[in-house]
C-alpha positions as CSV (number, residue, x, y, z in Angstrom):
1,X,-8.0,20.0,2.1
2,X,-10.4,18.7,4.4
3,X,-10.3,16.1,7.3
4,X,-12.9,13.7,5.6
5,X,-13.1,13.3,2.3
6,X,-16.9,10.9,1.1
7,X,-16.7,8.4,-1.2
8,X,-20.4,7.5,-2.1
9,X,-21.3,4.3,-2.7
10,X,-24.5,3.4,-4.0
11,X,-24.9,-0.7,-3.1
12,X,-27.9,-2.7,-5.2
13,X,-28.4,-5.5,-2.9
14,X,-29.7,-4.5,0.7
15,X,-27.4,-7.8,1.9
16,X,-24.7,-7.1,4.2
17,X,-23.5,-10.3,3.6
18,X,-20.4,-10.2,0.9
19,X,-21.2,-12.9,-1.3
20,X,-22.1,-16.8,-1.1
21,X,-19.4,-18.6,0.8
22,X,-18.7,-20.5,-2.5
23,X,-17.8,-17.5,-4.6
24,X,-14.7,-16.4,-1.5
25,X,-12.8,-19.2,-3.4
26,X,-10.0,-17.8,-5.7
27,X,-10.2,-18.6,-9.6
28,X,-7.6,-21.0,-9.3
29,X,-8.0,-23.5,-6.8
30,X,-4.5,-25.0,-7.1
31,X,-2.8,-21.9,-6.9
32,X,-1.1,-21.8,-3.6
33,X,1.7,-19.2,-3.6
34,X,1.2,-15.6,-2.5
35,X,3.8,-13.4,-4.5
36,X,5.7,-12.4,-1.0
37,X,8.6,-14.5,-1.1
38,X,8.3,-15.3,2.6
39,X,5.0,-17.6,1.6
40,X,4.2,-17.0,5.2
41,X,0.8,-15.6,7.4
42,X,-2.7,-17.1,6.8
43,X,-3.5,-17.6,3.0
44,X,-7.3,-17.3,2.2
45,X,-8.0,-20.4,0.9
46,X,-11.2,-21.3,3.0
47,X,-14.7,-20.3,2.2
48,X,-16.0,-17.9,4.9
49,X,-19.7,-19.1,6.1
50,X,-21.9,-16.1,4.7
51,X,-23.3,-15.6,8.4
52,X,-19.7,-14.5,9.4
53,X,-18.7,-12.4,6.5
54,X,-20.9,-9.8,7.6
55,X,-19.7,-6.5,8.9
56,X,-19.5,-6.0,13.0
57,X,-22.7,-4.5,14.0
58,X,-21.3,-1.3,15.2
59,X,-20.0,-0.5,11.6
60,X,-23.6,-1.7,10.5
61,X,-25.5,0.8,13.1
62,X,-23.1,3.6,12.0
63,X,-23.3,2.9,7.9
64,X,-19.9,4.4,7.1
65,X,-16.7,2.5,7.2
66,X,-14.0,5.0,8.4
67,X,-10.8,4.4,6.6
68,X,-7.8,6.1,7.6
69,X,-5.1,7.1,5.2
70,X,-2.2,9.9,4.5
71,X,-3.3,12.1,1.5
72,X,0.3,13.1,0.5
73,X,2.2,9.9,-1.9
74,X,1.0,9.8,-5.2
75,X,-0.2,7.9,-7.3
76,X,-0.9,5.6,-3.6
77,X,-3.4,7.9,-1.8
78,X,-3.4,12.1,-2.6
79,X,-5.7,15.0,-3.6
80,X,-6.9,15.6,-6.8
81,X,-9.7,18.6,-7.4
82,X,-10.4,18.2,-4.0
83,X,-11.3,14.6,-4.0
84,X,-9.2,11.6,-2.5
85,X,-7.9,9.7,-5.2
86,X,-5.3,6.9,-6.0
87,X,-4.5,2.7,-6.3
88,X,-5.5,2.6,-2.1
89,X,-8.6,4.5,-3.0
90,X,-9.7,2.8,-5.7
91,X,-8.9,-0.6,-3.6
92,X,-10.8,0.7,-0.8
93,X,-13.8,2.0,-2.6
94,X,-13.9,-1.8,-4.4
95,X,-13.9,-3.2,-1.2
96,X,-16.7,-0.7,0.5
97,X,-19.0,-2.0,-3.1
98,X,-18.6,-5.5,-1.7
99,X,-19.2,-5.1,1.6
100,X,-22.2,-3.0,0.4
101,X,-20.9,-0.2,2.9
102,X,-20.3,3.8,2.3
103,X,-16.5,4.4,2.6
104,X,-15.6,7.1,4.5
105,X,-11.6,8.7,4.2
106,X,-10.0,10.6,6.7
107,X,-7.2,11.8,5.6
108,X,-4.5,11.8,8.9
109,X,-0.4,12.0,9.0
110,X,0.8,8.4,8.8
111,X,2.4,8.1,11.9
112,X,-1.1,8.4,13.3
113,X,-2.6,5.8,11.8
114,X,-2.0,2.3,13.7
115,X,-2.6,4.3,16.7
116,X,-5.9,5.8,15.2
117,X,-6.9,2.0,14.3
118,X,-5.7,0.5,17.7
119,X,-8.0,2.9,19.7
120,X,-11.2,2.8,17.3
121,X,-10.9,6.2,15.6
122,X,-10.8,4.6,12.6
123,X,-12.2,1.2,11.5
124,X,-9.2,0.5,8.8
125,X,-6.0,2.0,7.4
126,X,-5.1,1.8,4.1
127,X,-2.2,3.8,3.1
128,X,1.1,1.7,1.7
129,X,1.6,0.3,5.0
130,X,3.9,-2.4,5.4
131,X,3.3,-5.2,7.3
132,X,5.6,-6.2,9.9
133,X,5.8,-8.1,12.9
134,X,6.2,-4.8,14.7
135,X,3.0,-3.5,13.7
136,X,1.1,-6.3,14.4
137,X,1.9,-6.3,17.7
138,X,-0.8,-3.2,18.0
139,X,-2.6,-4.4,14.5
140,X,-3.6,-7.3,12.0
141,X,-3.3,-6.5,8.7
142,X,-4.9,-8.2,5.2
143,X,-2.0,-7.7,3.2
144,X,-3.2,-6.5,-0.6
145,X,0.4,-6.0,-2.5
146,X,4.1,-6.8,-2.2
147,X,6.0,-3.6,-2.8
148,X,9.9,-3.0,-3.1
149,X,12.1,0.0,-2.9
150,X,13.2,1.4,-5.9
151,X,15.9,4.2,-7.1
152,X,14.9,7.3,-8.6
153,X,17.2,9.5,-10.1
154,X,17.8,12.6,-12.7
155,X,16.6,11.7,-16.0
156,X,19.8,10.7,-18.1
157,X,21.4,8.8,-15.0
158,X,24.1,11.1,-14.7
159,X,25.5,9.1,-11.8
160,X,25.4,6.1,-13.9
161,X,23.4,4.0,-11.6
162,X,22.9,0.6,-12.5
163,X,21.9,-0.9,-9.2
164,X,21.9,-0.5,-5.2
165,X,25.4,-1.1,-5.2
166,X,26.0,1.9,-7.5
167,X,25.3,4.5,-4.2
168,X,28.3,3.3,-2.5
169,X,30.1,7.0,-1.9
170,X,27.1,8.5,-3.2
171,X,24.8,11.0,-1.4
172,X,20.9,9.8,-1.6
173,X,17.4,11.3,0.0
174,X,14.4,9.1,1.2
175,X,11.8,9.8,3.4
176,X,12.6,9.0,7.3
177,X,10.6,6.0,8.8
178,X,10.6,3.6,5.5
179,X,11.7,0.8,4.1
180,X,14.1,2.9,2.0
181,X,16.3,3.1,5.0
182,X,16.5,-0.3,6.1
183,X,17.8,-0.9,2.3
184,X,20.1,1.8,2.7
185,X,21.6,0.3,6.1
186,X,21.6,-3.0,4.3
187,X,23.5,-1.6,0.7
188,X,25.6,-0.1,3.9
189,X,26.9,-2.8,5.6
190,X,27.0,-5.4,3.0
191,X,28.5,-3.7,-0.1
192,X,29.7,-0.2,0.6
193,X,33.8,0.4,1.4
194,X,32.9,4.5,1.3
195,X,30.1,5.3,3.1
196,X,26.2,6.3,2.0
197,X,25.6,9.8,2.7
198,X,21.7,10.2,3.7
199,X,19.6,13.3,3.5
200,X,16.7,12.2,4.7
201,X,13.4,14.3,4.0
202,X,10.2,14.4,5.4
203,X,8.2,15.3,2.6
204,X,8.9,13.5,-0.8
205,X,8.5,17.4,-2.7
206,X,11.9,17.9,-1.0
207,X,13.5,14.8,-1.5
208,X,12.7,15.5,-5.3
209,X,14.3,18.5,-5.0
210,X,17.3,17.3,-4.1
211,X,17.7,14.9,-6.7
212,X,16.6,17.6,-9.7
213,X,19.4,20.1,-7.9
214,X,21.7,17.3,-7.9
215,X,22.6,17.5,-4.7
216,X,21.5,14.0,-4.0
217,X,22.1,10.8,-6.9
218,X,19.1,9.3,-5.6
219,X,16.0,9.2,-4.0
220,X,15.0,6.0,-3.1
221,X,11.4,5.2,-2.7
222,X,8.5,2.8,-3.0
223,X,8.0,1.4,-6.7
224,X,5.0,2.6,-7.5
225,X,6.1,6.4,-6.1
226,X,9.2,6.1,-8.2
227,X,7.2,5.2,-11.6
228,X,5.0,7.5,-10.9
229,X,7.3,10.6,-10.7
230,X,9.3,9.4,-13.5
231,X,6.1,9.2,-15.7
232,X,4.6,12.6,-14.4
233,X,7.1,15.2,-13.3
234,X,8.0,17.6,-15.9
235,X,6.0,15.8,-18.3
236,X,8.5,12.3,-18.0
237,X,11.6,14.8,-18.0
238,X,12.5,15.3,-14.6
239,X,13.4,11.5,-13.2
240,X,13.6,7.8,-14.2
241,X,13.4,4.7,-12.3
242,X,16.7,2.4,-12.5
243,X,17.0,-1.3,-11.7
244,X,14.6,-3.7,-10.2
245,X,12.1,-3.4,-7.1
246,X,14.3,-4.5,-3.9
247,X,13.6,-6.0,-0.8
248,X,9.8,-6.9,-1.2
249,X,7.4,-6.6,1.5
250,X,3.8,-7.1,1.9
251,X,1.6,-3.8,2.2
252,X,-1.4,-4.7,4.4
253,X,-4.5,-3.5,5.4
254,X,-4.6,-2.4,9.2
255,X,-7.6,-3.9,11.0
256,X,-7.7,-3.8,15.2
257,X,-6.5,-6.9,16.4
258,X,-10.1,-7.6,18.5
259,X,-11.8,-7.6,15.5
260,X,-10.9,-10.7,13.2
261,X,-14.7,-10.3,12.2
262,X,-14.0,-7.4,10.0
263,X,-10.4,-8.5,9.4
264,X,-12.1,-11.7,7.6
265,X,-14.6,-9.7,5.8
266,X,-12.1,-7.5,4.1
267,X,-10.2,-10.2,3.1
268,X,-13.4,-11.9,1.6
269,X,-13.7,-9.1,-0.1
270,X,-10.7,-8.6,-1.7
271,X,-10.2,-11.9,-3.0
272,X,-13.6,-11.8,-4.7
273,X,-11.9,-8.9,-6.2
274,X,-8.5,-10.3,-7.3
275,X,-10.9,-12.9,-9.0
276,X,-13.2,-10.9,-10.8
277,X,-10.0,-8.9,-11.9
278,X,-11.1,-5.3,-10.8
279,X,-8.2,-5.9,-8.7
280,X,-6.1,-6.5,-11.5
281,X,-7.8,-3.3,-13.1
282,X,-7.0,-0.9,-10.8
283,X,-2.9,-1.4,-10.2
284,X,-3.0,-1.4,-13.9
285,X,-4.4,2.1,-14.0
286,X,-2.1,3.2,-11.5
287,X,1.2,1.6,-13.0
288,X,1.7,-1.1,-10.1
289,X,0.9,-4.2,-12.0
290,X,4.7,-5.8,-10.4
291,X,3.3,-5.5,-6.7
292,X,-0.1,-7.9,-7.0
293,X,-0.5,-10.4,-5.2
294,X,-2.6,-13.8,-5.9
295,X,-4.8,-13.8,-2.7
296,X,-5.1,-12.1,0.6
297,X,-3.2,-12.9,3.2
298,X,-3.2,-12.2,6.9
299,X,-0.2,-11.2,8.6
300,X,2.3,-12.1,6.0
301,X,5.1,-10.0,7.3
């Protein structure tokens, strides 16, 4: 795998400008709800003067936008044939068409990635990163879904899972560092008598592993992930997904906090898309239709 992975994109209009401050307007100018429950963070409902939709100048003297983002969670951002593919790179590839800008990925460990965009390694990261109030102490972020944790488990539910409540006494796996934990804490203190067992995992090849060995009920995970697996591994024989999404959050963008230029620009660009509905397109493709969102947001989390 390499550390930089081109996507080329060939622009027709020499404009740096992403469209006619008219056009940033959603289709539906009434429509004021974002589908993150909280409703909060700056909707974009105001047209962006054309003269300030354009890209910062260093990004325009380089001609590559740099976007950062973790090769390793299908169907969100991974490696096929030695090309980055995935929802986030098809999102960021849409975006790089309107900004009229090359997209460059580097692919780097997730961890490393507010940190990469806080010092100016890389211009965005786009990676199923949820936006929280933690983050955006080093970060904005243009927030482009609202994802919830799902439960993944053997195919035939031998545990008989019906819910979150259901791994009460139950031993489960999830990948350290994600939302899956905080529901697990939560299911924990709210529901459970006998106690969650966790084996946390860092890679999600082992936390499947578990789960298909039986020596964890369930491995809770992102929606998307958990569809995705179910629908793929072992040709739809290994896993399915039980119950609804839980605990929604916004997954944003990351965009350094001294640059609201670009911040504003991708978020431009990204409701042009939701409009013209290659937004729409893409999570269909990828199975993640439940997690789109009506408009950008900043900062929703």
């Amino acid at each position: 795998m390499t550390t930089s992975l081109r996507a080329k994109i060939l622009v027709a209009s020499a404009s740096l400008s992403v469209l006619a401050a008219a056009t940033w307007l959603v289709a539906d100018a009434n429509e004021e709800s974002h589908t993150h429950p909280k409703g909060v963070g700056i909707p974009r409902k105001i047209a962006l003067p054309t003269d300030d939709a354009q890209l910062p100048e260093r990004i325009l003297e380089r001609g590559v936008l740099r976007v950062g983002t973790d090769l390793s969670y299908a169907p969100m951002e991974f490696v096929r044939d030695g090309r980055a593919v995935g929802l986030d790179i098809d999102i960021a590839k849409a975006l790089g068409r309107k900004l009229g800008i090359e997209v460059d990925f580097v692919d780097s460990g997730f961890a490393t990635l507010v940190p990469a965009v806080d010092s100016g390694a890389i211009d965005l990261a786009v990676s199923s990163m949820t936006d929280t109030r933690k983050r955006q102490k080093k970060v904005d972020f243009v927030d482009y879904l609202a994802i919830g944790t799902s439960i993944l488990t053997r195919r035939g539910n031998p545990h008989h899972l019906t819910s979150l409540d259901d791994l009460c006494g139950k031993t489960i796996t999830l990948l350290p560092g994600t939302d899956a934990h905080d529901v697990a804490d939560k299911t924990q203190k709210a529901k459970c008598e006998s106690p969650i067992k966790v084996l946390p995992r860092t890679k999600e090849p082992y936390a499947l592993a578990l789960v298909h060995a039986d020596r964890a009920a369930a491995y809770l995970t992102d929606l998307p992930a958990a569809r995705y697996k179910a629908r793929t591994s072992g040709d739809g024989k290994d896993f399915e997904v039980i119950g609804k999404q839980a605990e929604t959050h916004p997954w944003g963008i990351a965009v350094h906090k001294d640059e609201p230029r670009l911040r504003d620009a991708v978020a431009g660009a990204l409701d042009v898309i939701i409009a013209n509905g290659e937004y729409g397109r893409i999570l269909a493709k990828w199975g993640a239709e439940q997690g789109a969102v009506k408009h950008a947001v900043i900062n929703g989390g």
